[in-house]
C-alpha positions as CSV (number, residue, x, y, z in Angstrom):
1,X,66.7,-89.1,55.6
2,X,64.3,-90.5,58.3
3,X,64.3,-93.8,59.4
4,X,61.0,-96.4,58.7
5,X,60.7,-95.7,62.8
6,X,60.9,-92.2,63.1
7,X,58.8,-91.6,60.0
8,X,56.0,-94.0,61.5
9,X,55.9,-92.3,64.8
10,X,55.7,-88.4,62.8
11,X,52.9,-90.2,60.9
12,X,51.2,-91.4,63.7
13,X,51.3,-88.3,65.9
14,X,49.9,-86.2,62.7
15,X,46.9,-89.1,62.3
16,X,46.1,-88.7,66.2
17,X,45.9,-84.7,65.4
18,X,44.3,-85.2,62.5
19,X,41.8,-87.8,64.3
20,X,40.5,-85.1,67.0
21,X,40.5,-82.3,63.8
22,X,38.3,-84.3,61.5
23,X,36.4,-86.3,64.6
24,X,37.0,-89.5,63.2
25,X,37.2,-93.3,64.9
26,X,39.8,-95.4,63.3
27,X,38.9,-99.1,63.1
28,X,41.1,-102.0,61.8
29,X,40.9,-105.4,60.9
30,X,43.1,-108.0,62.9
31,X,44.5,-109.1,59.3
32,X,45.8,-105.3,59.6
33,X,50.1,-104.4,59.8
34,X,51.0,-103.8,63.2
35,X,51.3,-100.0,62.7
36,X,47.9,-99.7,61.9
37,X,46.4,-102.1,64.5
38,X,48.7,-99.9,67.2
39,X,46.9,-96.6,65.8
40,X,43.4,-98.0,65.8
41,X,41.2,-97.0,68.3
42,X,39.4,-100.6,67.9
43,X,41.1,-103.6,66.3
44,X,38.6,-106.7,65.4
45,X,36.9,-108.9,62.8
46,X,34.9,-107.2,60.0
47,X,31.2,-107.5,60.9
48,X,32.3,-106.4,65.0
49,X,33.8,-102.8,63.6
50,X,30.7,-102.3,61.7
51,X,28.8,-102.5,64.7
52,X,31.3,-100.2,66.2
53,X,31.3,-97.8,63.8
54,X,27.4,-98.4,64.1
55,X,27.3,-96.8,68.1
56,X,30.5,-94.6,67.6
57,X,29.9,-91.0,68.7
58,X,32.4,-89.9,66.3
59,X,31.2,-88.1,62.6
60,X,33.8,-90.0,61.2
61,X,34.7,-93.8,60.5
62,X,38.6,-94.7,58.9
63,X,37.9,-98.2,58.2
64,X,41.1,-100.2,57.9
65,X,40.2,-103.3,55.9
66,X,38.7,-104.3,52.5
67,X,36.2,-102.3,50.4
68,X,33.2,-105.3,51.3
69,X,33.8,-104.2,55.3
70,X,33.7,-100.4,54.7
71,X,30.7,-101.2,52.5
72,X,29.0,-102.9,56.1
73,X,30.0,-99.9,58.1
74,X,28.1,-97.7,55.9
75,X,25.1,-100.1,55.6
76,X,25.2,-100.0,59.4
77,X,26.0,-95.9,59.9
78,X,24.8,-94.3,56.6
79,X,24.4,-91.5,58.6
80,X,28.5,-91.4,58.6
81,X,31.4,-90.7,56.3
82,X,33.3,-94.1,55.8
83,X,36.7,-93.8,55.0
84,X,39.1,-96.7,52.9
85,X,42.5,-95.9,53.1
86,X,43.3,-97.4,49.9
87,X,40.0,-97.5,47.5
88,X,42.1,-100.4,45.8
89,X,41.9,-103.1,48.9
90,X,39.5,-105.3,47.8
91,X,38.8,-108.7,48.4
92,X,39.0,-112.0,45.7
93,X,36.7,-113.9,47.4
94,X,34.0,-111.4,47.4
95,X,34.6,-110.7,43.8
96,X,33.6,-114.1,42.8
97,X,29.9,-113.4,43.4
98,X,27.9,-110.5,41.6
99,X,24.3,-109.8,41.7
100,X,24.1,-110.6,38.4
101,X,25.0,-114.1,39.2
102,X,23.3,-114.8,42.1
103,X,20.3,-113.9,40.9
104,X,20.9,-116.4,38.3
105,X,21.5,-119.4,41.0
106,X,18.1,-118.1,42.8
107,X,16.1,-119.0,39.6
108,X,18.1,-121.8,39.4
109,X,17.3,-123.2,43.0
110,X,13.9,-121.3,43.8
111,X,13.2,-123.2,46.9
112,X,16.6,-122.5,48.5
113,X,17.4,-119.6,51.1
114,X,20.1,-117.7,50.4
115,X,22.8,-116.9,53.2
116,X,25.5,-115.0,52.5
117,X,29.2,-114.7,54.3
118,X,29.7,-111.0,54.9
119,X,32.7,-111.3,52.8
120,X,30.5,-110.2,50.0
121,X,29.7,-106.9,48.4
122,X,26.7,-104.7,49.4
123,X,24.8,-105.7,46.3
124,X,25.0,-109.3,47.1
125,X,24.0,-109.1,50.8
126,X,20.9,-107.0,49.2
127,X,19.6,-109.8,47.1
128,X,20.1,-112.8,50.2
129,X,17.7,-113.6,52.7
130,X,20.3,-113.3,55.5
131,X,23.8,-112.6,56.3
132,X,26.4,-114.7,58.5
133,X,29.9,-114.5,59.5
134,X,32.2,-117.1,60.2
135,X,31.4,-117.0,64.0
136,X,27.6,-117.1,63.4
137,X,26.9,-119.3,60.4
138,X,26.2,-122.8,62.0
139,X,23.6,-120.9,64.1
140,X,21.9,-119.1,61.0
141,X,21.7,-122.1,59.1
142,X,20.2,-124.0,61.4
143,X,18.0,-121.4,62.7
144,X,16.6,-120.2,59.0
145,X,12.6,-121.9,58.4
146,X,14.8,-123.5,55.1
147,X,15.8,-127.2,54.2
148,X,18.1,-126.2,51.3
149,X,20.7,-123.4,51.8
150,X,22.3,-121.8,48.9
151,X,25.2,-120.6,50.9
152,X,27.1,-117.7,49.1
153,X,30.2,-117.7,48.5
154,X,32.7,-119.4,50.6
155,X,33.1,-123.2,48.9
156,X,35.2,-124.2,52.7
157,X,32.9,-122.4,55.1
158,X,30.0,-124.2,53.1
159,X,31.6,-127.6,53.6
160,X,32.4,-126.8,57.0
161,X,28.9,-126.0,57.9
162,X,27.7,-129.1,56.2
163,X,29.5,-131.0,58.0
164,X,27.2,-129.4,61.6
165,X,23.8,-129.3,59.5
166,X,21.3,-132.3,58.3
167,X,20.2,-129.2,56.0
168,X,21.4,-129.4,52.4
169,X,24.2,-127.0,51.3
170,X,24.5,-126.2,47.9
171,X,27.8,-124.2,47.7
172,X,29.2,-121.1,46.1
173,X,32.8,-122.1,44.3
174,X,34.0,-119.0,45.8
175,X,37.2,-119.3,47.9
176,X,39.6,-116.9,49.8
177,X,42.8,-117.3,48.3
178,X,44.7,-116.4,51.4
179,X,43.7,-119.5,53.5
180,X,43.6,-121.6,49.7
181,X,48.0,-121.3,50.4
182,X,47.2,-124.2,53.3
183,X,48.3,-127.2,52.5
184,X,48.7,-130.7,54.3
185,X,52.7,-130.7,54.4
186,X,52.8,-127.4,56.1
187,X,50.8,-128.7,59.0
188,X,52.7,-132.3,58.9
189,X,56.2,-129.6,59.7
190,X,55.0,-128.3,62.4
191,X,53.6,-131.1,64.2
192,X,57.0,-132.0,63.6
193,X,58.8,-128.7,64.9
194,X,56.3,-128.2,67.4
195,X,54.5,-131.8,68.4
196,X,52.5,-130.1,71.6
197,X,51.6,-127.0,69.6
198,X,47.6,-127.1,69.0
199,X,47.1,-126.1,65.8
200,X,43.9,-123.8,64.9
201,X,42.9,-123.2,61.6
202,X,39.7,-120.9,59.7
203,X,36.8,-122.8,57.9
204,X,37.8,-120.8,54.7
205,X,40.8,-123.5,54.5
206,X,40.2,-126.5,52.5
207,X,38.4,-129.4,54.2
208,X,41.1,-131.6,54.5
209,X,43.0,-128.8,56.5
210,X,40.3,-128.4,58.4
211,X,40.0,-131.9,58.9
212,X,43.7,-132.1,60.1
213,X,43.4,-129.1,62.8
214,X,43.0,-129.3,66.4
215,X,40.6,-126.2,66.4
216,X,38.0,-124.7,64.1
217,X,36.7,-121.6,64.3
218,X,36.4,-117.9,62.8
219,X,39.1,-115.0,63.7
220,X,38.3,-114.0,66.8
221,X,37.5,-118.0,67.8
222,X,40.8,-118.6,66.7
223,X,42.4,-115.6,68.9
224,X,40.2,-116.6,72.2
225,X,41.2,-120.7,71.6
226,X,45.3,-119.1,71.4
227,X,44.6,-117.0,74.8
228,X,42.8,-119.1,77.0
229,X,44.2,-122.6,75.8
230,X,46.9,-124.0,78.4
231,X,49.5,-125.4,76.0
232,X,52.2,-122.0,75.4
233,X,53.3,-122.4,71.9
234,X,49.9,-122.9,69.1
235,X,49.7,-122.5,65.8
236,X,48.1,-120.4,63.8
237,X,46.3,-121.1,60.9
238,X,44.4,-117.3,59.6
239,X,46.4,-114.3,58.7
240,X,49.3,-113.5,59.8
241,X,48.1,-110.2,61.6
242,X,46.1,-112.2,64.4
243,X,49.9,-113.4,65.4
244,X,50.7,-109.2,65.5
245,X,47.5,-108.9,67.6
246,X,48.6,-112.2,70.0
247,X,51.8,-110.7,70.8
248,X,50.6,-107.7,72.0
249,X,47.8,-109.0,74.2
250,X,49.6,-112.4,75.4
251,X,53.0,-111.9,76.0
252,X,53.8,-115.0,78.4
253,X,52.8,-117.5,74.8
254,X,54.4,-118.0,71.3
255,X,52.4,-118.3,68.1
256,X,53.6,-120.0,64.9
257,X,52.3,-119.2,61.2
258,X,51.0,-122.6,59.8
259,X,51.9,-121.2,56.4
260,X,53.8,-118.4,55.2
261,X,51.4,-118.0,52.3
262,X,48.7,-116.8,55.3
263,X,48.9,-113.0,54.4
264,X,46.5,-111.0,52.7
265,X,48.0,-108.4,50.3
266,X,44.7,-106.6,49.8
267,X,45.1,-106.5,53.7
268,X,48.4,-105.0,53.5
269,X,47.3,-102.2,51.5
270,X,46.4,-100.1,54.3
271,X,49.5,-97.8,55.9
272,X,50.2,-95.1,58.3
273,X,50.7,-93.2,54.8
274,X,47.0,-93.4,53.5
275,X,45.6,-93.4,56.4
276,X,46.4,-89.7,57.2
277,X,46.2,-88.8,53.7
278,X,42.3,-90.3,54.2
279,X,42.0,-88.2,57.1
280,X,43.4,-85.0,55.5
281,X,41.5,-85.3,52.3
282,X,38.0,-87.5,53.7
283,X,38.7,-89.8,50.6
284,X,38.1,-92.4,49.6
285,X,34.3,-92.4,50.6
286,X,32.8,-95.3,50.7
287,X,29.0,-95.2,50.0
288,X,25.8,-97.7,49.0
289,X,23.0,-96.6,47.1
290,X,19.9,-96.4,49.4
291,X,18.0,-98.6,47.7
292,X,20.9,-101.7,47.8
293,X,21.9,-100.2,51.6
294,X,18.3,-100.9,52.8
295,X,18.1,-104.5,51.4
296,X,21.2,-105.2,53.0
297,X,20.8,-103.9,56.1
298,X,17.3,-106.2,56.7
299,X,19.9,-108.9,55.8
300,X,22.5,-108.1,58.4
301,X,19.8,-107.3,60.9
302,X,18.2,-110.3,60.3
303,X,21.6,-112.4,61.4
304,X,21.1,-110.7,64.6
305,X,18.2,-112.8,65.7
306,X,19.5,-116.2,65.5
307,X,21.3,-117.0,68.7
């Protein structure tokens, strides 16, 4: 019987055959297992590999994520076939919005602007005036001609942008479970095990973690404060597969998970397995109806113009 190691690497030679067969771009999210982030051809946050997949010469885009990215990548490149590894890997936070129910909050607060976290589904980003991310939110908010936000539907990134804002938020009670596992005694431990360890956490973490962290910032903030800091051991406080991306890329630092609850298992879905089965069989498509893709689209691009 083969090995977990010798498997991998016949699985990963017959993904990089079947990658120049099929003409495809593999693209994984840094919350990805290190054997898929070491056979991507691009490893970064969500909204990033969209645009990647966006300007990629290749036919074909093997998004290694959550359904709500794959759903962007085609938004972005309808013109592609968008591949999910695992048509199961969804996301909790994004399922705690529908169209359906935002609709109902717009009647409920007419005179609000709606911005929605790209951790939502295409249907949501269709019916919002304008998309953010976690790197881009403070700018949108404050650049949208609005004084009352409904912000959709991270409740922590809500509260965090409050808190950089005279604008009213009026908050989803959305959360993403993953960073919910943070509490106050796991950072209290490792300012104990590690007292000259900064410690930099997501603004999807409750506000009193946030409130207790050295740094603040979205995934790839987080990775650039861990590189470019001068202290050599920090903590991280995000999923555990920005640690697998650290190690590679800085090798002269240590990194420390705040919490051992930090790991997505929707994440974790996605394997060397499915991956080439994807590749061999070009399911499971992902796709948005045209209608719902357009809307959408005029919301991502619209997150474009505030700098």
């Amino acid at each position: 019987m083969l090995n977990i190691t010798e498997r991998n690497k016949i699985l990963a030679e017959k993904i990089l055959s079947l990658k120049e067969e099929k003409d495809a771009l593999i693209l994984a999210h840094n919350y990805q297992a290190e054997e898929v982030q070491l056979i991507a051809d691009y490893v970064g946050d969500s909204f990033g590999l969209s645009q990647q997949a966006a300007k990629a010469k290749e036919q074909v885009i093997v998004f290694c994520g959550v359904h709500f990215m794959a759903e962007s990548a085609y938004i972005l490149a309808p013109d592609k076939t968008v591949l999910l590894p695992d048509k199961n890997a969804g996301c909790p936070l994004a399922d705690t919005i529908t169209e359906v129910s935002l609709q109902a909050a717009k009647e409920k607060y007419p005179g609000a602007a709606v911005v929605c976290y790209v951790n939502s589904s295409a249907s949501v980003k269709a019916i919002s005036d304008v998309c953010c991310t976690s790197s881009n939110a403070m700018q949108v908010i404050n650049g949208i001609d609005a004084q009352q936000i409904l912000f959709v539907p991270d409740k922590n990134l809500a509260h965090w942008v409050q808190q950089h804002t005279t604008k009213e938020i009026i908050p989803w009670e959305g959360a993403c479970v993953t960073h919910q596992r943070v509490y106050p005694e796991h950072i209290k431990k490792v300012r104990e095990l590690y007292p000259a360890a900064p410690i930099a956490v997501h603004p999807e973490c409750e506000p009193e973690i946030v409130a207790m962290a050295d740094f603040v910032g979205s995934t790839t903030a987080i990775i650039n404060f861990a590189k470019t800091c001068p202290e050599k051991e920090v903590i991280i406080g995000t999923e555990m597969g920005v640690i697998t991306k650290l190690q590679h890329e800085v090798s002269h630092k240590n990194f420390y998970l705040l919490s051992q609850g930090l790991i997505c298992p929707n994440m974790k879905k996605t394997n060397l397995q499915n991956i080439c089965a994807a590749l061999e069989s070009l399911e499971p498509k992902i796709t948005v109806p045209e209608p719902i893709r357009a809307k959408a689209y005029l919301a991502l691009e619209k997150m474009l113009s505030y700098k």
